[in-house]
C-alpha positions as a printed NumPy array, in Angstrom:
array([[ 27.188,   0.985, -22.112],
       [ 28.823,   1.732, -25.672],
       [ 26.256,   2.966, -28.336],
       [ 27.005,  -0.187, -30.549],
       [ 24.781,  -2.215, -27.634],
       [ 22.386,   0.492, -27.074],
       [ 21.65 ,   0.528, -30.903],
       [ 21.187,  -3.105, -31.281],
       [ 18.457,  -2.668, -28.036],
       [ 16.641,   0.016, -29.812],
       [ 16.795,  -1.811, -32.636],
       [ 15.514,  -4.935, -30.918],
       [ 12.834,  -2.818, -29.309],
       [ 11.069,  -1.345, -33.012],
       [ 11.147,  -5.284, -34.097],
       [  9.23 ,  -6.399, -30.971],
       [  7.48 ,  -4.002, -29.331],
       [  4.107,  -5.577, -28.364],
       [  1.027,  -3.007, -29.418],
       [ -0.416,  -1.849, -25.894],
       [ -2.944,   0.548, -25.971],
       [ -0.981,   2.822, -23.485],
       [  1.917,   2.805, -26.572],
       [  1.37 ,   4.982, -29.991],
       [  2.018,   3.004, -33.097],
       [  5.512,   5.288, -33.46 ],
       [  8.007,   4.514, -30.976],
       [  9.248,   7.952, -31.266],
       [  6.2  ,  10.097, -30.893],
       [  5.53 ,  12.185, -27.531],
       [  2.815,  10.564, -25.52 ],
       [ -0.067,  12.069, -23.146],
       [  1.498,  12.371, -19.665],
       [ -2.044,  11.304, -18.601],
       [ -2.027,   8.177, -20.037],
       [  1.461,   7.452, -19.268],
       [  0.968,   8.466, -15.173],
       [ -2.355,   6.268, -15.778],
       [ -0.563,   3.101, -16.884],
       [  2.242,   3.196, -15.234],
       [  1.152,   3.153, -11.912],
       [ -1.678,   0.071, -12.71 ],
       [  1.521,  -1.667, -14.219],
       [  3.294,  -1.461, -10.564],
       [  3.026,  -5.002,  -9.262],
       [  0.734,  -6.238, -12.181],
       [  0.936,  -8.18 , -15.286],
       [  0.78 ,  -5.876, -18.462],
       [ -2.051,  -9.002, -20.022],
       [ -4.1  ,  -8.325, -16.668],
       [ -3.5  ,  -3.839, -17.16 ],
       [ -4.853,  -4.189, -20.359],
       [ -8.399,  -3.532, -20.074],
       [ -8.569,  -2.163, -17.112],
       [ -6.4  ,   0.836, -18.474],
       [ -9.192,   0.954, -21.775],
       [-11.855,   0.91 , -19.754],
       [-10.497,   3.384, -17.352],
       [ -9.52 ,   5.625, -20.363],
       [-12.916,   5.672, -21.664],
       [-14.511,   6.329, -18.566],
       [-11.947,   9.109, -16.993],
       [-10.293,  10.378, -20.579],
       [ -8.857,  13.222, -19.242],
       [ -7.39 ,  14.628, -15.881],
       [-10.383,  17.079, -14.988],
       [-12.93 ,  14.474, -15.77 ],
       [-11.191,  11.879, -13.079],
       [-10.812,  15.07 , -10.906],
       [-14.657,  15.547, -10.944],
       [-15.109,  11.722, -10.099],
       [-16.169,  10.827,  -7.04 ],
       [-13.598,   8.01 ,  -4.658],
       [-16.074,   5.209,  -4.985],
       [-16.565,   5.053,  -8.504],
       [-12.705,   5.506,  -8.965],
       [-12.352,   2.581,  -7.009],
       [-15.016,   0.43 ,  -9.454],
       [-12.766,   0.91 , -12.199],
       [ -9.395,  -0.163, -10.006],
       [-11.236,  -3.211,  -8.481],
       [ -9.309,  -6.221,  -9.006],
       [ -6.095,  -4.339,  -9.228],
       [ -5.198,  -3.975,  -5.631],
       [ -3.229,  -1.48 ,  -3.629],
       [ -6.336,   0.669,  -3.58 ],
       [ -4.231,   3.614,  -1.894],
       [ -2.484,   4.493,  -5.483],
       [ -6.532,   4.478,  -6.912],
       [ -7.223,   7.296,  -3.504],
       [ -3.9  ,   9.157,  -4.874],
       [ -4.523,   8.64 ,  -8.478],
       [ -7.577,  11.027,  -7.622],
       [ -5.881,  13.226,  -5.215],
       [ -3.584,  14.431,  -7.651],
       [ -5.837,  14.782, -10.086],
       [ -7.92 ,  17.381,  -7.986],
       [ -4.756,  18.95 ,  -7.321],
       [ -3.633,  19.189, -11.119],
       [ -7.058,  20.645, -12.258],
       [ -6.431,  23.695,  -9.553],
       [ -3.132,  24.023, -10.849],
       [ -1.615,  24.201, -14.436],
       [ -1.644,  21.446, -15.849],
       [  0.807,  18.283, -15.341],
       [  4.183,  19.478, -13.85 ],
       [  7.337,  19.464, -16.321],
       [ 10.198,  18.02 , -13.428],
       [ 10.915,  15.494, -11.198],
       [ 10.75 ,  17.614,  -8.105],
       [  6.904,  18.88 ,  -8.697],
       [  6.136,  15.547,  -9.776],
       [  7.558,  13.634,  -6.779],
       [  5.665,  16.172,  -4.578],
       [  2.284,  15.044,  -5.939],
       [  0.382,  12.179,  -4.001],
       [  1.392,   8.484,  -5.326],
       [  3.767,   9.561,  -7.611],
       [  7.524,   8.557,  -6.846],
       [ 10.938,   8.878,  -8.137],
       [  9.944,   5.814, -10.785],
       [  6.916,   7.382, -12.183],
       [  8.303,  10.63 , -12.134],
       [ 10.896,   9.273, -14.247],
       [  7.924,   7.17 , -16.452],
       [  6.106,  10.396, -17.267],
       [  8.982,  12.772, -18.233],
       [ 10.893,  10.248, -20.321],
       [  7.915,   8.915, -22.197],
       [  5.807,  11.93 , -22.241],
       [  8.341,  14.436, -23.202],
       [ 11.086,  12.757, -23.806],
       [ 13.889,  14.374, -21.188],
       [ 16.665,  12.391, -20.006],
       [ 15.365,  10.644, -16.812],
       [ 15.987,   7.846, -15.763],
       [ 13.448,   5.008, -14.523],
       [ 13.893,   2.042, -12.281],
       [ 11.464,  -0.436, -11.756],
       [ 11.781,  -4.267, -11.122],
       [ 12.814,  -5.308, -14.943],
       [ 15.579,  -2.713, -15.016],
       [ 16.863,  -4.188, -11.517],
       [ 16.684,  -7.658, -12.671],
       [ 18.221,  -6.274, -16.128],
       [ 20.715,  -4.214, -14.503],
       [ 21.939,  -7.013, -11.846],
       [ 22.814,  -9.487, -14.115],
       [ 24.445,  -6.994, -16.689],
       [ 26.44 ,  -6.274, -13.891],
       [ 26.332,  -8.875, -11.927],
       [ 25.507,  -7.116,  -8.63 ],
       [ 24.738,  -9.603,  -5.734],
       [ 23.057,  -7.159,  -3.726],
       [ 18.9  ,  -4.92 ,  -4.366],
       [ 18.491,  -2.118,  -4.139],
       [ 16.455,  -2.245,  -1.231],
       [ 19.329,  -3.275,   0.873],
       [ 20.452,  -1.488,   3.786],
       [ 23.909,   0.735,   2.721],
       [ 27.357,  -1.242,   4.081],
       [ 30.874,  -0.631,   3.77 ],
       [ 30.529,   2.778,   2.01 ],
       [ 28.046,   1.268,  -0.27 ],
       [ 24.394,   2.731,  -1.479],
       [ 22.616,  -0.087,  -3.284],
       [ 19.736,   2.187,  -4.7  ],
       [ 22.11 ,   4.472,  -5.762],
       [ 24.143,   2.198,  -7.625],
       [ 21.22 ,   0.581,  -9.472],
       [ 20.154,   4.581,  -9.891],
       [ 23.465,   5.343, -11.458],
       [ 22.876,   2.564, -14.098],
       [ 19.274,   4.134, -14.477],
       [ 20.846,   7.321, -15.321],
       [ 23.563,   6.279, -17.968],
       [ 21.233,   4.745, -19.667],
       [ 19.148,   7.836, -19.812],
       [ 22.142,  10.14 , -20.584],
       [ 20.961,   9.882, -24.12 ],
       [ 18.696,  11.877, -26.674],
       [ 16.929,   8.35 , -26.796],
       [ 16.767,   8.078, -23.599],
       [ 12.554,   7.752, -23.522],
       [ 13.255,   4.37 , -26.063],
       [ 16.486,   2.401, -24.002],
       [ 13.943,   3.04 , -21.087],
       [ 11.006,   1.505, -22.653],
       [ 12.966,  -1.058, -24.298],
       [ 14.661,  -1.995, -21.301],
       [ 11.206,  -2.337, -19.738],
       [ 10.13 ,  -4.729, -22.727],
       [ 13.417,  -6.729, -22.509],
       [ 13.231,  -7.325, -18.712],
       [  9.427,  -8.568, -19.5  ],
       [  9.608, -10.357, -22.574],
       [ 13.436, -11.88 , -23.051],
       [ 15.209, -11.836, -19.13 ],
       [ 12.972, -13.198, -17.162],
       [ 12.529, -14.069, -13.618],
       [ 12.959, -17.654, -14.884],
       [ 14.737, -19.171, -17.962],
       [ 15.829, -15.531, -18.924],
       [ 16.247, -16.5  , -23.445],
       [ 19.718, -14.92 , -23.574],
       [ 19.836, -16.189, -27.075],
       [ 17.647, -13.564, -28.116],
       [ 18.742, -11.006, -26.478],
       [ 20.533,  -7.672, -28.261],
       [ 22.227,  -6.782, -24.299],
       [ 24.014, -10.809, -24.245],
       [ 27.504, -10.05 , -25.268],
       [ 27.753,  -6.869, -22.758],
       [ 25.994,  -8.921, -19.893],
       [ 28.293, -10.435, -17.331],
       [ 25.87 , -13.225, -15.879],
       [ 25.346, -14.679, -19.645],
       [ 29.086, -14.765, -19.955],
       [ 29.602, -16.322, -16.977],
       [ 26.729, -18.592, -17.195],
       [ 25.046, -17.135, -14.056],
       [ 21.894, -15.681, -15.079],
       [ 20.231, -18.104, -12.033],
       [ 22.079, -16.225,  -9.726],
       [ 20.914, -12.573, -10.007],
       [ 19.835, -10.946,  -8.841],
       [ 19.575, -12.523,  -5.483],
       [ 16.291, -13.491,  -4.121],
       [ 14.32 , -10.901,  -1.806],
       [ 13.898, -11.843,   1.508],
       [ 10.179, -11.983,   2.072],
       [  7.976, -11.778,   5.528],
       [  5.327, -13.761,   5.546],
       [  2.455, -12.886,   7.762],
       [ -0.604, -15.373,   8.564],
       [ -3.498, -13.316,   9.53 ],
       [ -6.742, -15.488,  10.645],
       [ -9.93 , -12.923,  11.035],
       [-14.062, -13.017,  10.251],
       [-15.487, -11.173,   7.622],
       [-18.753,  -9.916,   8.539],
       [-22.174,  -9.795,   5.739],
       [-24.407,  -7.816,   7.607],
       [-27.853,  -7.785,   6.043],
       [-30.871,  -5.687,   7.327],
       [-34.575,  -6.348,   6.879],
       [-34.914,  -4.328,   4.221],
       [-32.212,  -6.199,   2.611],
       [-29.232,  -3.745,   2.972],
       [-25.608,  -4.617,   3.616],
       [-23.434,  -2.746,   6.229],
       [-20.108,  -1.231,   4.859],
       [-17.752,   0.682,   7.71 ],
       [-15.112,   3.344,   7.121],
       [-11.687,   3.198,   9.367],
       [-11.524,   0.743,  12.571],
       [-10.523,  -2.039,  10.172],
       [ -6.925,  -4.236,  10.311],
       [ -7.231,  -3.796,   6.181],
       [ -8.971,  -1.205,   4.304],
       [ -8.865,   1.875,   7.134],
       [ -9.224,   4.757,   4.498],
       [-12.28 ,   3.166,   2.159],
       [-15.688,   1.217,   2.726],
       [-15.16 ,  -2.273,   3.228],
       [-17.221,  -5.306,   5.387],
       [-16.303,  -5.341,   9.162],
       [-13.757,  -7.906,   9.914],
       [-11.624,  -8.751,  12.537],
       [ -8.959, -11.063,  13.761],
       [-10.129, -14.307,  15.415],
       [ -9.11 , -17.553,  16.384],
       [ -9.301, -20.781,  13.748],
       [-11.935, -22.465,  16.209],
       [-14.603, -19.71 ,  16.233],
       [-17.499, -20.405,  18.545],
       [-21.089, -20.652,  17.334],
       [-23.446, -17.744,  17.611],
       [-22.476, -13.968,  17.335],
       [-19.158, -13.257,  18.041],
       [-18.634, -10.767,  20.661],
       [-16.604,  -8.88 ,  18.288],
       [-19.394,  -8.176,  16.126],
       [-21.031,  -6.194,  18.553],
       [-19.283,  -3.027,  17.948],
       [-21.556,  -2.508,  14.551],
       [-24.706,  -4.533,  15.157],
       [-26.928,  -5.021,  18.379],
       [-27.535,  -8.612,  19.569],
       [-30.938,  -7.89 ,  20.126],
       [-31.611,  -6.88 ,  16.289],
       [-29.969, -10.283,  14.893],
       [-32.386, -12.676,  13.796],
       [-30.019, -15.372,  12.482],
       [-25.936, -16.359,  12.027],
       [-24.818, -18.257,   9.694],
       [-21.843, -19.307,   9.077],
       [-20.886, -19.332,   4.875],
       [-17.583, -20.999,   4.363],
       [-14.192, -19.528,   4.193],
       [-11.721, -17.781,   2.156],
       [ -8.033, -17.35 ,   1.17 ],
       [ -6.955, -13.733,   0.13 ],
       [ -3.462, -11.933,   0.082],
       [ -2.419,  -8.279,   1.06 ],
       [  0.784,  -6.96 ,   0.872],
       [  2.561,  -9.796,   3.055],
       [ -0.349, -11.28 ,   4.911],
       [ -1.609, -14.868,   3.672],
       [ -5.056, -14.343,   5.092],
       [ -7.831, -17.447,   5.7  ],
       [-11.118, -16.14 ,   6.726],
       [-14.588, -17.458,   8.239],
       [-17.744, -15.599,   6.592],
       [-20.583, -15.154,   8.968],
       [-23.645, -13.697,   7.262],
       [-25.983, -12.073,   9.581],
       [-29.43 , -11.21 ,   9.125],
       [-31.267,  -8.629,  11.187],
       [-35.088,  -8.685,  11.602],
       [-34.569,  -4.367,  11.789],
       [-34.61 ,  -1.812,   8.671],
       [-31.479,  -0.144,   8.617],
       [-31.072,   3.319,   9.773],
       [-32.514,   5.676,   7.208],
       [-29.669,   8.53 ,   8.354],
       [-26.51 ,   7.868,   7.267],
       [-23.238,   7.834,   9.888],
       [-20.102,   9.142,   8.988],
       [-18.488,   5.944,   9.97 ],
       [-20.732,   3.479,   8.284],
       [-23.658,   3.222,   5.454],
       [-26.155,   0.373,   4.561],
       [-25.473,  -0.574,   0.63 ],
       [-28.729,  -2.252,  -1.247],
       [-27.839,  -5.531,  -1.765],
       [-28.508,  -5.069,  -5.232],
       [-25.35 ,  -2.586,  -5.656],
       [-23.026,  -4.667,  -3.097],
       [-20.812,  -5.881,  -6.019],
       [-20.561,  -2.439,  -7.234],
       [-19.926,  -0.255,  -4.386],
       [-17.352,  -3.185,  -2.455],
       [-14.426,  -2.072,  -4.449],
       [-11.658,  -4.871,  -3.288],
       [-11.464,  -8.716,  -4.143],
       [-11.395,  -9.432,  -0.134],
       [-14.888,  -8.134,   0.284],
       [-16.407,  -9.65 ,  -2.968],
       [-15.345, -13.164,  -2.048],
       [-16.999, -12.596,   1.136],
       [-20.394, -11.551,  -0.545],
       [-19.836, -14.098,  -3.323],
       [-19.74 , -16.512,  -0.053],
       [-22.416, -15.46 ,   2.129],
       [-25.102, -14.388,  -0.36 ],
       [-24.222, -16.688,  -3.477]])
């Protein structure tokens, strides 16, 4: 791209940059690598109205990398609830632990990449923002950006053909565009375009500084690129288990689960649409039949995960026995008091908001 378009995009970019509190007030200042590594990965797959406050109130909880370090994985996942994808919140602390015994936040790609939940994008994220080398970035606004600039037909997800490396060719883009002292600003900017001006839908090429270099607008075209992603959709039918003891505790299991494996979450399991009445025989893997006083059954529930469109039966089962006072590896019993707090994900709050609501 000549520098007569890249000026008029970093020119666009000072005149409408929104103020997020992840971005300083001057375009052009160096940022905390912290905060940008923060930010970027809650902006993966998320709305940068919905980031917002979850990134202030993460900041002013965890305001530096050895205070998150010291943090224990259950209250890092109370500040992530509600943002899914609660493996990058389990890496987010990983990496942290592993910075503090180190030397601080690594300076390339190739020690960042080698960290836990950090790849090639945020890599790229935290060296161009933070300190402002020439690396390139490539998430889903650059692709969208890119094909119709270019008008490439193909994602970079697709498989390689003919001699052909989609990734790398949207990569190669990446990378001219960061072969540039500014390279930290056409990155951001592009980031801010691809949100703000070319859209998924009814991209406003009028306004934007990249129209007379992009070969969709010219062609009239924009609709077409880049081509839709061919999605898998899964139905998944299960029941969500509230378990409540005597002494009014609720049962949360670790690993054995369809969803959830590596944190605490309510058992569930797959099951037919027509469940029978009664206790499933299911649920007798983490409750005895003889300790249930009552089953109930409290409605159902549409979630989402990765590609599975989920519908799920509640049961809420109350057991006329304390809960164990010694606590298993595999399981605990949460006071019903702090269920909302210590459940970290959506799925398992709409199941308490169901059963004990």
């Amino acid at each position: 791209m000549d520098k007569g378009t890249l000026k008029l995009l970093r020119d666009w970019f000072k005149k409408n940059a929104a103020a997020l509190p992840w971005r300083p007030i001057d375009l052009d200042a160096l940022r905390d690598p912290y905060a940008v590594w923060i930010s970027e990965t809650m902006l993966q797959q998320t709305q940068v109205s919905t980031v917002r406050d979850y990134f202030v109130k993460w900041m002013k909880r965890f305001p530096d990398i050895a205070t998150l370090a010291k943090a224990s994985e259950e209250e890092v996942f109370k500040y992530w609830q509600g943002l899914g994808y609660y493996s990058r919140a389990r890496n987010i602390l990983k990496t942290a632990k592993i910075i503090v015994k180190g030397v601080g936040m690594p300076r390339t790609r190739k020690e960042l990449e080698a960290l836990p939940g950090i790849g090639a994008y945020t890599a790229g994220a935290i060296l161009s923002l933070a300190y402002h080398e020439r690396e390139a970035i490539l998430d889903g606004n650059l692709v969208r950006i890119f094909s119709r600039l270019y008008a490439l037909d193909f994602l970079p997800t697709d498989k390689s053909t003919a001699g052909k490396n989609p990734s790398e060719i949207y990569w190669g883009y990446a990378r001219e565009m960061a072969d540039s002292p500014k390279a930290y600003m056409h990155n951001e900017a592009l980031m801010e375009l691809g949100r703000t001006v070319c859209k998924v839908k009814n991209p406003e090429c009028s306004a934007c500084p990249l129209r007379n270099a992009c070969r969709a607008a010219r062609e009239n075209r924009t609709a077409e690129f880049p081509p839709a992603k061919k999605h898998v959709q899964k139905d998944w039918h299960g029941t969500v288990l509230v378990i409540e003891s005597a002494d009014h505790r609720i049962l949360a299991v670790h690993g054995g689960q369809k969803f959830f494996k590596n944190q605490f979450t309510l058992p569930h399991f797959e099951s037919p649409r027509s469940a029978t009445a009664g206790l499933p025989a299911q649920a007798e893997k983490y409750v005895d039949a003889d300790a249930v006083q009552s089953v109930k059954s409290a409605g159902k529930f549409r979630h989402g995960i990765t590609v599975h469109k989920m519908e799920c039966d509640v049961l809420y089962v109350k057991l006329r026995t304390k809960a164990p006072k010694r606590e298993q590896t595999y399981s605990r019993w949460v006071e019903r008091s702090r269920a909302t707090d210590f459940f970290a994900s959506s799925f398992c709050l709409k199941a308490l908001e169901q059963a004990l609501s």
